[in-house]
C-alpha positions in Angstrom: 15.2 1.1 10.5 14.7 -0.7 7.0 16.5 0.1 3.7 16.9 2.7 2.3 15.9 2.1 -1.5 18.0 4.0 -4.6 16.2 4.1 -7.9 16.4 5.6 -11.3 13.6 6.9 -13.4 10.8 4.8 -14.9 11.7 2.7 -17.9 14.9 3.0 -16.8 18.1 3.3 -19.0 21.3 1.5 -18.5 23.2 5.0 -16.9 19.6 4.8 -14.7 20.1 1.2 -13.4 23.5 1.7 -12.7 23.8 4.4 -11.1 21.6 2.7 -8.9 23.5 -0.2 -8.5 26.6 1.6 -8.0 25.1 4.3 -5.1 24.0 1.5 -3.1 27.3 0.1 -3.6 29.2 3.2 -2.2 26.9 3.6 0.7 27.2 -0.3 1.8 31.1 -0.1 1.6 30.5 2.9 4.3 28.5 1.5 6.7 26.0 3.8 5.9 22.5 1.9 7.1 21.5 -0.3 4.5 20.8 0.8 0.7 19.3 -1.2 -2.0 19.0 -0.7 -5.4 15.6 -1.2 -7.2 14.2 -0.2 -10.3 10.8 1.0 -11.6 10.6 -0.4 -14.4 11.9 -3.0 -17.2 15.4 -3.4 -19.1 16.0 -2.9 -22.0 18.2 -5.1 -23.8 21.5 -3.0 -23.9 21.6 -2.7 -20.1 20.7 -6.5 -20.1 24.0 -7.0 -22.2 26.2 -4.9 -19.8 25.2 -6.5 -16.9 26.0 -10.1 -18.3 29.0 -9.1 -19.2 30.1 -7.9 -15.7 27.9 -11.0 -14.0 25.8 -8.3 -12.1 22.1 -9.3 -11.8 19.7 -6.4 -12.4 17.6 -5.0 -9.4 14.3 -6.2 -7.9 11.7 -4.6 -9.9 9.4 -2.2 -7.7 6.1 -1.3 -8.8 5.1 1.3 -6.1 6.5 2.7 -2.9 3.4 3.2 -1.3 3.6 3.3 3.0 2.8 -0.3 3.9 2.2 -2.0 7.3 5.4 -3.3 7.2 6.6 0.4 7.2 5.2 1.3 10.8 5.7 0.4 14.0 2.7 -1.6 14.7 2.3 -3.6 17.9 4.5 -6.7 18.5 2.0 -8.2 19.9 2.6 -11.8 21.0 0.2 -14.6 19.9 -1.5 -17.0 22.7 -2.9 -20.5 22.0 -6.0 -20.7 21.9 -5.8 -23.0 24.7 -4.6 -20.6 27.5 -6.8 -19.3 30.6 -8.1 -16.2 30.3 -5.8 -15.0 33.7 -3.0 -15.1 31.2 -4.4 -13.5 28.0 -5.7 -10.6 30.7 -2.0 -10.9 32.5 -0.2 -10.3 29.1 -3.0 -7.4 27.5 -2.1 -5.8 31.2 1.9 -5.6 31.3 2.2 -5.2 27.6 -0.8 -2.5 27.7 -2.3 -3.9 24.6 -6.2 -3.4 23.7 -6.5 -7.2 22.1 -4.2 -10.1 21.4 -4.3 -12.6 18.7 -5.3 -16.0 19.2 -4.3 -19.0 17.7 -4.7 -22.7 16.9 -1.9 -25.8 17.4 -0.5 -24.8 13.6 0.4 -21.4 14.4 -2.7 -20.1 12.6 -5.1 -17.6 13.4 -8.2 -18.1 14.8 -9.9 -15.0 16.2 -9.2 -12.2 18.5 -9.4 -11.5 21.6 -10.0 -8.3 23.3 -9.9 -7.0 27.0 -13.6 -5.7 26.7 -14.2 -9.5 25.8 -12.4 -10.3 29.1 -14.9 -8.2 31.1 -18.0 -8.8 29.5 -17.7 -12.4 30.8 -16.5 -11.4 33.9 -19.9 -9.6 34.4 -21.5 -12.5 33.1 -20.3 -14.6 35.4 -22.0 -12.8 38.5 -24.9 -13.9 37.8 -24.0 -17.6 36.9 -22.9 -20.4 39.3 -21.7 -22.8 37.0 -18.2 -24.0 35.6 -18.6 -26.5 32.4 -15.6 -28.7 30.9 -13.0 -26.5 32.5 -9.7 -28.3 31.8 -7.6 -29.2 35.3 -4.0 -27.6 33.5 -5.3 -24.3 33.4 -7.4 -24.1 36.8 -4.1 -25.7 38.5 -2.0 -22.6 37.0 -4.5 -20.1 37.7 -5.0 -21.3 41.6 -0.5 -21.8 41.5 -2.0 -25.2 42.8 -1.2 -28.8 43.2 -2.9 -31.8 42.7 -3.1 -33.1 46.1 -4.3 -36.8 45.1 -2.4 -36.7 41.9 -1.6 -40.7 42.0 -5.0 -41.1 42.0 -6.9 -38.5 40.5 -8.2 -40.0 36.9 -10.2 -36.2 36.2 -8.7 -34.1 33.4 -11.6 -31.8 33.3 -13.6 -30.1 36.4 -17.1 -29.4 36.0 -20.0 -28.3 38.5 -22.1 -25.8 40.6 -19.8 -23.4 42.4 -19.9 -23.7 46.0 -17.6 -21.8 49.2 -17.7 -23.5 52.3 -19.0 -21.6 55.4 -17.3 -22.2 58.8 -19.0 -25.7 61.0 -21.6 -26.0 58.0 -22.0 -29.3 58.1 -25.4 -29.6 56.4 -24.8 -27.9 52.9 -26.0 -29.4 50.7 -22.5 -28.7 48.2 -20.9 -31.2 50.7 -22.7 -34.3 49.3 -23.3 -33.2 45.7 -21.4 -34.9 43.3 -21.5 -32.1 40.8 -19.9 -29.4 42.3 -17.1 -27.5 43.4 -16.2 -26.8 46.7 -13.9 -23.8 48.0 -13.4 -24.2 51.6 -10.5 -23.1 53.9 -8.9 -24.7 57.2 -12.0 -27.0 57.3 -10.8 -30.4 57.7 -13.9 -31.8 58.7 -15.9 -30.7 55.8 -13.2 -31.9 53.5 -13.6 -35.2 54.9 -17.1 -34.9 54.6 -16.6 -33.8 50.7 -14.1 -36.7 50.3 -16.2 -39.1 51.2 -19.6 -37.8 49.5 -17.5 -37.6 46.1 -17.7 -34.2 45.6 -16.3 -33.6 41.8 -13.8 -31.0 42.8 -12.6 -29.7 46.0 -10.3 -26.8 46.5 -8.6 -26.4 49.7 -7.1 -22.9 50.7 -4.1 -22.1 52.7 -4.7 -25.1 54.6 -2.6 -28.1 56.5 -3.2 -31.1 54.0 -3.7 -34.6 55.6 -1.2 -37.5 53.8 -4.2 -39.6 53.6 -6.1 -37.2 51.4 -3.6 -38.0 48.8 -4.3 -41.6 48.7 -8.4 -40.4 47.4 -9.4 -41.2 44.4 -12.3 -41.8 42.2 -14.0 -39.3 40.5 -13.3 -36.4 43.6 -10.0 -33.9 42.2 -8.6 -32.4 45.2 -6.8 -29.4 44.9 -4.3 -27.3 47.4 -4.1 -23.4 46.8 -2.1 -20.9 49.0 -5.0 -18.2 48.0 -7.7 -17.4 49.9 -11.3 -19.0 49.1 -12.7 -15.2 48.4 -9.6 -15.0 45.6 -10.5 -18.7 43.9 -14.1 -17.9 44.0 -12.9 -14.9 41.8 -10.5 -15.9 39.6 -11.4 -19.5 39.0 -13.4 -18.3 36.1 -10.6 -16.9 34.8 -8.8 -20.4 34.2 -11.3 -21.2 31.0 -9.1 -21.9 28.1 -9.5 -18.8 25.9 -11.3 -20.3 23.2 -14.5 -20.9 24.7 -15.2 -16.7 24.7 -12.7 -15.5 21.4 -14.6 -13.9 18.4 -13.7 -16.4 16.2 -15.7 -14.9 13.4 -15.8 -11.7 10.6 -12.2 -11.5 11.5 -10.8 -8.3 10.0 -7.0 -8.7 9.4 -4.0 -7.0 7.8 -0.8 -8.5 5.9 2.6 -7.0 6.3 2.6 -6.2 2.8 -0.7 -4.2 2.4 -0.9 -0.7 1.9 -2.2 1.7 4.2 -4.4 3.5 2.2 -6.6 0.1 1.6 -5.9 -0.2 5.6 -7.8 2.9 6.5 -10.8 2.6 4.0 -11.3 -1.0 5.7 -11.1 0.7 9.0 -13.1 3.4 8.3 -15.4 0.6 7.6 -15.5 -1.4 11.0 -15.2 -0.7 14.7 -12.6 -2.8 15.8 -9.7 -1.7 18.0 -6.9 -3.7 16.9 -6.4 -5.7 14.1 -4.0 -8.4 13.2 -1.3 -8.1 11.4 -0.2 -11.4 8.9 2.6 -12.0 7.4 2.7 -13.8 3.7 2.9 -17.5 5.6 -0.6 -16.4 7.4 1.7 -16.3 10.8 0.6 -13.4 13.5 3.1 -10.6 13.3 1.7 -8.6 15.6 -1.7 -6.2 15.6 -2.2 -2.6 14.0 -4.5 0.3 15.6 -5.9 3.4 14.3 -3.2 5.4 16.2 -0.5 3.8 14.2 -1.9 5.4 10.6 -1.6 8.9 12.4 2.0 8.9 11.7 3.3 6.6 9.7 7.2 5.9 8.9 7.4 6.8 5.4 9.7 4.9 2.9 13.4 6.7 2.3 14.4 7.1 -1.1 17.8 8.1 -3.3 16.9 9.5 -6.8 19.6 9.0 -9.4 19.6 10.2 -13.3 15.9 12.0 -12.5 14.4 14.8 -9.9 11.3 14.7 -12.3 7.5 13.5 -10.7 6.4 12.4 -14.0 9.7 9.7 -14.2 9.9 8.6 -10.8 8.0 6.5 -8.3 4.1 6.3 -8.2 3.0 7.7 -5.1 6.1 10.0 -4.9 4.3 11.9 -1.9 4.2 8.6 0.2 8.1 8.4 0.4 10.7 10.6 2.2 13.4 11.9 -0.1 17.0 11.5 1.1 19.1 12.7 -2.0 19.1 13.4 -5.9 21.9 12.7 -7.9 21.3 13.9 -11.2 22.6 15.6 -14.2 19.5 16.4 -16.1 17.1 20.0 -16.1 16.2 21.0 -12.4 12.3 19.8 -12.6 9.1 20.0 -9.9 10.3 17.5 -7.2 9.3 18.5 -3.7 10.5 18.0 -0.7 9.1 18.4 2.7 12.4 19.0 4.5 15.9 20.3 2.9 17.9 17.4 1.2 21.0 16.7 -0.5 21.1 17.2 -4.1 23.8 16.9 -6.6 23.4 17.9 -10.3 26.6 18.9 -12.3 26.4 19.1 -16.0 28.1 15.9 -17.4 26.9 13.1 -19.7 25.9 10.5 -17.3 25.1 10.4 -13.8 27.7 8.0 -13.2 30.3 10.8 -14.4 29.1 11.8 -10.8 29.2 8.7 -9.1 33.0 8.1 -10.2 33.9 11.6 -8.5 31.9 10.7 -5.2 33.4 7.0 -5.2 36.9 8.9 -5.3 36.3 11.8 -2.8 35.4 8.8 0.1 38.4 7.0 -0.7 35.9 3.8 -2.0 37.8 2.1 -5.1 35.2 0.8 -6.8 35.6 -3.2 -7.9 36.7 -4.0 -11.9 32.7 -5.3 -11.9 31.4 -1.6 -10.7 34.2 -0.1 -12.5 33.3 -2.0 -15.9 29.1 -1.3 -15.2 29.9 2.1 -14.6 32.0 2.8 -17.8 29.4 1.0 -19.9 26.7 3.4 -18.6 29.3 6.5 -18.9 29.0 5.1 -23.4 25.4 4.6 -23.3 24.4 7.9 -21.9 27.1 10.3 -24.3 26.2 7.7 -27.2 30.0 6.5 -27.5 31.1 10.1 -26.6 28.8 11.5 -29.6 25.9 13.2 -27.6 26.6 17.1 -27.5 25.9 16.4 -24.2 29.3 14.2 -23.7 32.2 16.6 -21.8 36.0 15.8 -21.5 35.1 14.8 -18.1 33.1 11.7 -18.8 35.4 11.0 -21.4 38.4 11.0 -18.9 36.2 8.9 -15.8 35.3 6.4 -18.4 38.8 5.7 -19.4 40.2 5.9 -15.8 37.2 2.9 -15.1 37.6 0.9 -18.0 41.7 0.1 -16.8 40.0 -0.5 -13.5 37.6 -3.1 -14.8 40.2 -4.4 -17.4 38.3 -4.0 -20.6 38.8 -1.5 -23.5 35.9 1.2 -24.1 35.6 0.1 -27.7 34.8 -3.6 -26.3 31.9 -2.5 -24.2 30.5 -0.2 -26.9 30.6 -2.8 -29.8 28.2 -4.9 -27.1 26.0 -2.0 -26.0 25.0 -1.8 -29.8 25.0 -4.7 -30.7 23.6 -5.4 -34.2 20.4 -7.1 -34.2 19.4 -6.3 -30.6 16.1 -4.9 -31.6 15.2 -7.9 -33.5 11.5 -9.6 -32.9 10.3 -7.0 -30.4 7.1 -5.4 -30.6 6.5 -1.7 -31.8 5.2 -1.2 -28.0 8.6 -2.9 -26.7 10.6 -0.6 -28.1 8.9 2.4 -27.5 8.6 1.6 -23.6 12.4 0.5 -23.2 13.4 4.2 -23.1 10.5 6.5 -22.9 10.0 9.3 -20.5 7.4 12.3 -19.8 7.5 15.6 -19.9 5.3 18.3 -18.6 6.1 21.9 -20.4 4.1 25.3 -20.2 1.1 23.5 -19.5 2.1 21.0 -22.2 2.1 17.6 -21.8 4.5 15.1 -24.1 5.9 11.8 -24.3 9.5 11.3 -25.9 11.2 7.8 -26.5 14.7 7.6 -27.4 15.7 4.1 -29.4 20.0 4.2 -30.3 21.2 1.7 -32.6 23.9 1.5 -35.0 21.6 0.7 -38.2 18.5 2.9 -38.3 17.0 1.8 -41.5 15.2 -1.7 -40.3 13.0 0.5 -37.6 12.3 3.6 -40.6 10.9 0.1 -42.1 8.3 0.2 -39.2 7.0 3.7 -39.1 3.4 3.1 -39.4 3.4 0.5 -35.9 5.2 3.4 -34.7 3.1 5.8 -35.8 -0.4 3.7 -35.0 1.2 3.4 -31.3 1.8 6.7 -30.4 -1.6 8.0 -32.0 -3.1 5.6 -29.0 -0.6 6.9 -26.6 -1.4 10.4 -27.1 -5.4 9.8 -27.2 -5.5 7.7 -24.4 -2.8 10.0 -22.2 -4.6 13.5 -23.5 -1.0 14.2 -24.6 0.0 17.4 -27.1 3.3 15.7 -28.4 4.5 12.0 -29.0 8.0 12.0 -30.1 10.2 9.2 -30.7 13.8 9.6 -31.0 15.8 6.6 -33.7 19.2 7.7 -33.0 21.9 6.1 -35.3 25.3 6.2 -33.7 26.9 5.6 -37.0 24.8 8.4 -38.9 25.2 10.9 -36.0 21.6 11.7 -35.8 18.2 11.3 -35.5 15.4 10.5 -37.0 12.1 12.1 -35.5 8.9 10.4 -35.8 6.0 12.5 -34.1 2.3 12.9 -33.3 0.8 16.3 -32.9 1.3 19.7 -34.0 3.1 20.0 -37.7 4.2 23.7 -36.6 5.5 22.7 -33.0 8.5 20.2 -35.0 9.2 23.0 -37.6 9.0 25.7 -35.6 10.8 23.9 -33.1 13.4 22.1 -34.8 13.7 24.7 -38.1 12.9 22.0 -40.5 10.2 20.9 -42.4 8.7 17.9 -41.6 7.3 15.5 -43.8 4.7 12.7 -43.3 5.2 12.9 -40.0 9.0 11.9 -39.7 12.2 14.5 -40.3 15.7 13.6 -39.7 18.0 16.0 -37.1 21.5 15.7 -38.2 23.8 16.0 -35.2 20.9 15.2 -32.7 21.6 12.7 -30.2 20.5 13.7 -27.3 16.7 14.0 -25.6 17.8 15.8 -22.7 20.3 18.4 -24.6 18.5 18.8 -27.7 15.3 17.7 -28.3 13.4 19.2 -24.4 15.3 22.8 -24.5 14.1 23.1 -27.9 10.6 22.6 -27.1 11.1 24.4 -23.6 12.2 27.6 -25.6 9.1 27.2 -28.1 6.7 27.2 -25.4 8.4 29.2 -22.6 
């Protein structure tokens, strides 16, 4: 089984990324499988701050969690050189009951595949042909579990020839004194004297008594002992052609371990091929991939922290298999095809959460989770000033900032720090914290910015304003908010795009170009969505 990945919403916030951080801490320190954090999306500068200061790094950055090949359990297929008899690559398709197997060259890289209906197609061809060209003597000595009788001697590293089986006392065929051919025979010493001596090009000699002077032949004449009978060589010694000469070396259709199924089943929708194989990023053969592995595929398993919305979380949501939600915002429209574990209290930050499960296993987090988690406990209740803040977080973030060694006040002076939104683009700032919302058939966009000095972004309302006029035509949205929270002013400022009644009937105030300020509003989740849930619902 792979990991199981834990993730926060899209443009994630800093109680987002670590809560991630800190789940897949908890569940490592249990033995629990494997967890990861990852994150869908940027971060923002504050969280940026509070990682430094704990030296955590910030998780790998997913874009998708769409089903890829590296998700199912697609053949293991081993990989012959190209160089091989056929008896093997038919040997290793039959005991591992695979349809094809991969071939390829000296350097590990692939050079066509090979399938069993390959295999027989020349096998059929082959009954109506007498002739074995360039056929190298390694591979017709393993197929035949032969030696080289004359092996001092023998100078031949290839066998070529007409195919010829010796009958009993024929002492007149004509295979017996042509130099280009093959000669089966049996317990026939007298024709193999014969052979010897006409420098036949290959003779092989079945369950028979060998002579010591045989051995000392040489020349051109490659003389072969089998313990299988002449009616099995004349069969299989086809088989001992190196694979190469019969692979479909060309229009190869192949797979890497990172692609997605979806663009896996258009492309075999659109060929006829019954295994394919799979590459990983090197170009090495992992293995090979049928249709009958897309009928089920393993999907990938997912924690959601700080969000149980579809509009915030991964792309694709209905490709991935939900474990559990830990949350403490609005119940939303995330389905689930089986019943999961989901736990959403009504605290300030999902790390509130996180500290309560941490203690109920008996995990003590480290002072560097401890420190993280404290600092996303302050961003999320705005330094305790977010009506959403409860004695609770106040209480867990205390408790973990003596774990971690560091006052609150410390950690909050650097999560707004001044200047922090200096030289970043309208658009920068608008994505760091922005989220969607889908209400009574009304779509909206909110972004939330928090500083401790609002007036240098009031300064740059109109690349605010500009943006979110795009945002809404492009999206077909009925509402662009976005939220300037000051933390020293206890408030908000709103600038908006849309509906002049929705904001004052909404918010009971009167707007004015476009902008209004919300004294005590500090909160998105708390104060800004139930308001506009209650207008519309």
């Amino acid at each position: 089984m792979g990991d199981i990945y834990v993730t926060g919403h899209r443009n994630p916030d800093t109680d987002s990324i670590v809560a991630a951080i800190a789940y897949a801490n908890l569940k490592n320190a249990l033995g629990e499988r494997s967890y990861k954090a990852v994150r869908l999306g940027s971060i923002n500068d504050e969280t940026a701050r509070l990682l430094s200061r704990f030296g955590a790094e910030a998780p790998p950055l997913v874009k998708n969690m769409r089903t890829q090949v590296q998700d199912i359990d697609y053949d293991r297929t081993p990989a012959l050189d190209r160089s091989v008899p056929l008896d093997l690559a038919w040997r290793t398709m039959r005991d591992g009951n695979f349809s094809a197997v991969p071939i390829i060259d000296e350097d590990s890289v692939l050079c066509g595949m090979l399938s069993a209906g390959d295999i027989a197609a020349y096998d059929m061809q082959t009954m109506t042909e007498n002739r074995i060209d360039n056929l190298p003597l390694f591979n017709l000595l393993s197929v035949l579990e032969g030696t080289l009788v004359n092996e001092l001697n023998c100078t031949v590293s290839e066998v070529s020839g007409e195919l010829y089986i010796a009958l009993p006392q024929n002492f007149e065929d004509p295979a017996l004194t042509n130099p280009d051919s093959i000669l089966v025979c049996g317990d026939q010493p007298e024709i193999v004297e014969k052979a010897i001596e006409s420098g036949v090009h290959c003779l092989i000699i079945c369950r028979a008594t060998i002579k010591p002077e045989w051995a000392e032949s040489g020349g051109g004449t490659c003389i072969i002992s089998t313990p299988l009978s002449a009616r099995r060589v004349s069969r299989i010694i086809y088989q001992a052609l190196p694979v190469a000469r019969i692979v479909k070396a060309k229009d190869i259709v192949a797979f890497h371990v990172d692609d997605y199924l979806d663009d896996v089943r258009e492309i075999m929708l659109k060929s006829r091929f019954r295994s394919y194989p799979v590459l990983d990023n090197d170009g090495h053969v992992m293995g090979t991939i049928s249709r009958y592995h897309l009928l089920r595929p393993r999907r990938k398993q997912v924690v959601l922290v700080d969000h149980n919305e579809a509009a915030q979380s991964i792309p694709a949501l209905d490709q991935v298999e939900i474990l559990e939600i830990i949350d403490h915002h609005r119940l939303a429209d995330i389905q689930t095809m089986q019943p999961i574990s989901v736990r959403n209290e009504p605290v300030g930050s999902t790390n509130t959460i996180l500290t309560a499960m941490y203690q109920e296993r008996g995990v003590v987090p480290s002072p560097k989770i401890a420190g993280l988690m404290a600092g996303a406990i302050l961003s999320d209740t705005v330094m305790f000033k977010s009506p959403t803040c409860t004695k609770r977080d106040i209480a867990v973030a205390e408790r973990l900032s003596r774990m971690a060694g560091v006052s609150l006040d410390e950690i909050g002076k650097e999560l707004y720090a001044a200047g922090s939104t200096d030289g970043k683009s309208a658009e920068e700032l608008f994505r760091a914290d922005y989220k969607q919302f889908h209400i009574a058939e009304q779509n909206i966009g909110v972004s939330q910015i928090t500083c401790a000095d609002a007036d240098h972004l009031l300064q740059r309302k109109d690349e605010f304003l500009a943006l979110m006029e795009e945002l809404k035509e492009k999206q077909e949205f009925d509402l662009v908010m976005l939220m300037i929270t000051d933390v020293l002013q206890e408030g908000s400022h709103i600038f908006y795009v849309g509906s002049d009644d929705t904001i004052r009937q909404a918010f009971n105030r009167e707007p004015r170009d476009n902008h209004l300020f919300l004294r005590g509003v500090m909160s998105r989740k708390k104060q800004i969505i139930p308001m506009l849930t209650a207008l519309w619902g």
